[in-house]
N, C-alpha and C positions, 0 to 999 in steps of 0.2 A: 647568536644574535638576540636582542632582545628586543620588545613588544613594537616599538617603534619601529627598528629596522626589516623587523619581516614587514610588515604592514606596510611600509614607503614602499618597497621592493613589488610585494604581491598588488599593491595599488597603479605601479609601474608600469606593471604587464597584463593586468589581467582583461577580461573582455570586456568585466563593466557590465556580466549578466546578470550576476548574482549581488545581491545585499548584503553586506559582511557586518555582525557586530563587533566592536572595539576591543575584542580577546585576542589572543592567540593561544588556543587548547595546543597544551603538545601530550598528552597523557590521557588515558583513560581505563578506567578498570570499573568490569560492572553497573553500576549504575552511578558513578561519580565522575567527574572528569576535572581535569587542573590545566589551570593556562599558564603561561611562560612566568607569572609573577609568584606563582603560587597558588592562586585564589584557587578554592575548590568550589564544584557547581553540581549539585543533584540534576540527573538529566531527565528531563520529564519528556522531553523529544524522543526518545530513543532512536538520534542521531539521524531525524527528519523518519524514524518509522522505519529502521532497517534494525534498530539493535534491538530484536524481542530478546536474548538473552546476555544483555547488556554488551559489553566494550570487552573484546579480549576473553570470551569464556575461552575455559582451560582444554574444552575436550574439544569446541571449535579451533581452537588453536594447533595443539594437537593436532589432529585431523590432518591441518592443512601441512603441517611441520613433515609429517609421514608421508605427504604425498609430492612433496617437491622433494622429497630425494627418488622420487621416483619417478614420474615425470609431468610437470605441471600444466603444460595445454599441446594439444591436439584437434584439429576437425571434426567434425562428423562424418570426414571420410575414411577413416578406420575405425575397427569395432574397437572399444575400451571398456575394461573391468568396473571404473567405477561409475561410469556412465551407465552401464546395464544396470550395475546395483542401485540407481538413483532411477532411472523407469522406475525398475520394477516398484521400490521402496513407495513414489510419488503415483502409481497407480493402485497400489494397495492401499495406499491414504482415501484415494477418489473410492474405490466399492465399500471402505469401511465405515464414509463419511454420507458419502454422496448417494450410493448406492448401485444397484443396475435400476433402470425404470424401462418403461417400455421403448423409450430411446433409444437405450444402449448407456453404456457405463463410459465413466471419460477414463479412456484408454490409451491417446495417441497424444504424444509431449514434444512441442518446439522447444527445444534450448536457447534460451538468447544470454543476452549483457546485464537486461534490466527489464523495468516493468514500460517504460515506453516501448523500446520494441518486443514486448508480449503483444502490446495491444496492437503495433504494425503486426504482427504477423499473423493477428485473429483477426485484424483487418480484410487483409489480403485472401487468408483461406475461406473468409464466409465466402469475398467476390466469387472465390474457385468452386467451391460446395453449391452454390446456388445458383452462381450463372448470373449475379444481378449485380446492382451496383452502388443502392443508395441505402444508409444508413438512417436509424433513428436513434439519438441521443437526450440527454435532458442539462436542461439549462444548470447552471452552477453544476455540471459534472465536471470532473479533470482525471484527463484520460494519459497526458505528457503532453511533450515539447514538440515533438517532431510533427513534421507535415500535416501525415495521418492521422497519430493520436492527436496534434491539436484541432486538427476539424473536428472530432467526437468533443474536444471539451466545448463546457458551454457556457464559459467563463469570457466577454467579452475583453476584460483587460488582457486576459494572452493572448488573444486573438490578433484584436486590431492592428497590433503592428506588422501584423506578416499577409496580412490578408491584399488579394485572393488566396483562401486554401481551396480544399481538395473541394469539388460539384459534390454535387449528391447529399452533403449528412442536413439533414431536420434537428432541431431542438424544442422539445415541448419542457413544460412546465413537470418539477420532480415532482411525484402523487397524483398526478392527474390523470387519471386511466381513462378518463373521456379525452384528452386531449391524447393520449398513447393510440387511441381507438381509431382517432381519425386521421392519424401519421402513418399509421403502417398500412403498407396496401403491397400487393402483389408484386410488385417492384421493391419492397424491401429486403436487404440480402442480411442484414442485421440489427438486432437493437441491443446498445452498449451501456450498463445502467451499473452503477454502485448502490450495494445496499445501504453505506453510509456515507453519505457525499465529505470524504475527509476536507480537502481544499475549499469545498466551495460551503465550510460551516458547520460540520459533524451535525448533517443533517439524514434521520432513521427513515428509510423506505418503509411505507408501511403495507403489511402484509396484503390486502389487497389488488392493491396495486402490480407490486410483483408478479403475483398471482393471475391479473390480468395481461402484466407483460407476456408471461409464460402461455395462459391459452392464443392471445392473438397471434403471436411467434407459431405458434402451432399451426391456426387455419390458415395463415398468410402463406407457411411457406419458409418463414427467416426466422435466423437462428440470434437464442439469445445467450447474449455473450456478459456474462458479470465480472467486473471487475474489483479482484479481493487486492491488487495492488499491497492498498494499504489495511485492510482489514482483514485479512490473512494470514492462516497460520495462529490461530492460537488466539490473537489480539483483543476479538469481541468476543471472547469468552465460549466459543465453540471453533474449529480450524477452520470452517470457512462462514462468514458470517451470510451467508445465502441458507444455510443448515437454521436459522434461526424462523427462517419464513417458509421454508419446507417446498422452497422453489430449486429445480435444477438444471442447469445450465445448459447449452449445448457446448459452449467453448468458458472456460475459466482462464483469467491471465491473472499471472503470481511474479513479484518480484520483491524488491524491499527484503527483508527477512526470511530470504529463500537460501540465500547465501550466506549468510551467518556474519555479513561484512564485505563479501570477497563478489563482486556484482556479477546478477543472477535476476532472470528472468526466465518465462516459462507460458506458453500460451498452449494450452490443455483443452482437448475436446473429444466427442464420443465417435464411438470406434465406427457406427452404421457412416460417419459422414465420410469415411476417405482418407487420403495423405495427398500434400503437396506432388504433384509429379516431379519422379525425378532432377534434380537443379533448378528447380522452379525456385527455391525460396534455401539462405542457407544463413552462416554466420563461421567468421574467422573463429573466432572465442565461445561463440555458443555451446553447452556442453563441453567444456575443457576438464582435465579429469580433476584440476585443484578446485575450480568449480563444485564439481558433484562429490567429492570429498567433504567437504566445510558442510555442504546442504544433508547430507546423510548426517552426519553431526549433530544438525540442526533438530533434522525430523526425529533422531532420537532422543537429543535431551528434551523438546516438548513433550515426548510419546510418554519419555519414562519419568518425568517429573510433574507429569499432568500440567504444566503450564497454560491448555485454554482453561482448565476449572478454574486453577488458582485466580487467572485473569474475571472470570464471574464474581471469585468471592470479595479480591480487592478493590476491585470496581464497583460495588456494590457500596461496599463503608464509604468510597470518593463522593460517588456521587449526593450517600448521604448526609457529609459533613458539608460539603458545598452547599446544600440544598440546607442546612440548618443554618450556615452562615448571616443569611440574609442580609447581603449586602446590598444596600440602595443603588449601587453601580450597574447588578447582575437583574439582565431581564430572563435570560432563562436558561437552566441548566441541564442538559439534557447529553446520550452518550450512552455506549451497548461494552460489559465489558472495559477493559483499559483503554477506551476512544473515549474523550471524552472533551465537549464545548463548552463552553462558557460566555453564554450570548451578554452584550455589555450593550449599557443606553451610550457608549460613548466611544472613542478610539483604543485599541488593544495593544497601540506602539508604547503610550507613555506606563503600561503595567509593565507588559513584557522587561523593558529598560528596569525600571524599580526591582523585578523579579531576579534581572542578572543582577544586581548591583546588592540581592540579600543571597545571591547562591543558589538559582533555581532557575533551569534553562527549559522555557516552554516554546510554545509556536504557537504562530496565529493562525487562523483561519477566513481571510477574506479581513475587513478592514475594523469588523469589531467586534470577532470571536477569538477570544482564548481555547489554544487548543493543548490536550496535555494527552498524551503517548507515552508514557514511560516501561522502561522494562518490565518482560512480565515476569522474571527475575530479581526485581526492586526488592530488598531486603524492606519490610515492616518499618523498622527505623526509620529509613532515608523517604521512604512513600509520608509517613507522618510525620517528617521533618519540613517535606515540601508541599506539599499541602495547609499544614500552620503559616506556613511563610507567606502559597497563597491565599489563604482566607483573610491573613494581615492584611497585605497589601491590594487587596478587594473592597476590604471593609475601609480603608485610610482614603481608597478613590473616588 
């Protein structure tokens, strides 16, 4: 079929949830991707933040290829080989990274689909760990879609439509430790915070702050829960961008590029807090062994290609060609690592469009920030092919 006819078809049927631009990609390799016409696209998205090692790596592939002839999903109600080697693998990541602190070391891993339900299910075990019920969240946080994670987000546009959500969650202002100070109280079971607000602006926590969330979580009582969703893994230039403000977590949720492609979720916390009781909390697909196959892949070619350094040193030249650019459009550029914003005095729909239409697929952030994600496998080339493209069409708006 061609661009037209899929398009009539998927326009036909579909929910009408999501926002579709005018391509049809049927291809991708690495950090390039092609649509039914031809057209090639440098993907500065990496594929909404799931492709750290672009589109189709060969030893992800692999991986998955070797494990569907042997058996592709399972429960978590039998024990499996590569589910064990994927604990083990993702808690040697936590003491290598993370450390032990007087806490206790995050040791104990839900398997889920994705990074929405990581955060359902870090949801759920703060209630169980604490005995309470109300969370604290920060405004332009985005946590997913679902019920639960949508109460943590604190982005009114996904809200409204579904609301009533879940009692209990607070939103204060991101940075604001005097406003953190006087939301948490003795009745908090959790406080859910990104160190870099991807959706609501690629906006940086600053250390402080954190630092404040972590002691109040402490005298209160509630556990603090960060969300690396999308900063995780490599992206801001260390594997968990919490590692950069020397805060650590009681519960971590991981999805997006856990799975190498193959969706993968993960809500991780330290070992003094307990485990779900028995049947309390589970997942048809959570832990499937094609799953933890693709993600062992994953954790290795980071591991052994140094991919968070590399992600430091290319993020570095972005930020500083953007930042030499000076375009009249750009109020401010800011970004940790391959996360990277692009605050504009104006709308980020009519760049974004111009951007696809020279071969350079980014994403926005909120209604007028440029956001740019790209592999942290982007061959040198294609990183300053897309980046000239957008400093052009910055500097033209």
């Amino acid at each position: 079929m061609d661009h037209a006819a899929i398009a009539a078809l998927e326009d036909r049927h579909s929910s009408g949830g999501v926002t579709r631009r005018p391509v049809t990609i049927t291809r991708a390799v690495g950090a390039r991707m092609w649509d039914a016409n031809g057209n090639e696209y440098v993907d500065c998205a990496a594929a909404h933040g799931w492709a750290a090692l672009g589109h189709g790596h060969p030893e992800v592939n692999e991986a998955i290829a070797t494990q569907l002839r042997s058996i592709a999903t399972l429960t978590e109600s039998s024990y499996n080989d590569q589910r064990a080697r994927w604990f083990g693998a993702l808690a040697e990541l936590f003491a290598s990274t993370l450390g032990t602190t007087a806490r206790g070391a995050i040791t104990r891993i839900h398997p889920c689909n994705s990074g929405t339900e990581a955060v359902e299910a870090a949801l759920k075990f703060a209630r169980v760990a604490t005995g309470r019920t109300d969370f604290v969240a920060a405004h332009r946080g985005f946590h997913g879609r679902t019920l639960g994670a949508l109460s943590a987000t604190g982005t009114s546009g996904y809200r409204t439509p579904f609301e009533p959500l879940l009692p209990g969650f607070q939103h204060v202002t991101f940075n604001d430790a005097a406003a953190l100070e006087s939301a948490i109280t003795d009745q908090t079971a959790g406080v859910i915070l990104e160190v870099v607000q991807g959706e609501g602006g690629v906006h940086l926590a600053d250390w402080d702050y954190l630092r404040t969330a972590r002691q109040l979580c402490d005298e209160q009582g509630a556990l603090l829960i960060i969300d690396e969703i999308q900063t995780g893994l490599g992206r801001t230039g260390q594997w968990f961008a919490c590692e950069h403000l020397g805060v650590a977590p009681d519960i971590i949720v991981l999805g997006k590029a856990l799975g190498g492609g193959i969706p993968m979720g993960a809500a991780c916390w330290r070992e003094g807090l307990g485990t779900f009781a028995s049947g309390a909390h589970g997942s048809t697909f959570g832990g499937n062994p094609l799953a933890c196959a693709a993600s062992l892949a994953v954790l290795h070619v980071l591991t052994r290609d140094r991919l968070p350094e590399r992600a430091t040193l290319l993020g570095a030249g972005v930020l500083a060609e953007l930042h030499a650019a000076q375009a009249k459009c750009v109020r401010e550029v800011r970004g940790l690592g391959l996360m990277i914003g692009v605050e504009l005095r104006q709308r980020v729909t009519p760049v974004l469009q111009e951007l696809l239409k020279r071969g350079v697929w980014a994403l926005p952030a909120g209604p007028n920030v440029l956001r740019l994600l790209p592999p942290l496998t982007i061959s040198e080339d294609d990183l300053e092919r897309a980046i000239g493209t957008i400093v052009d069409v910055l500097r033209a708006s």
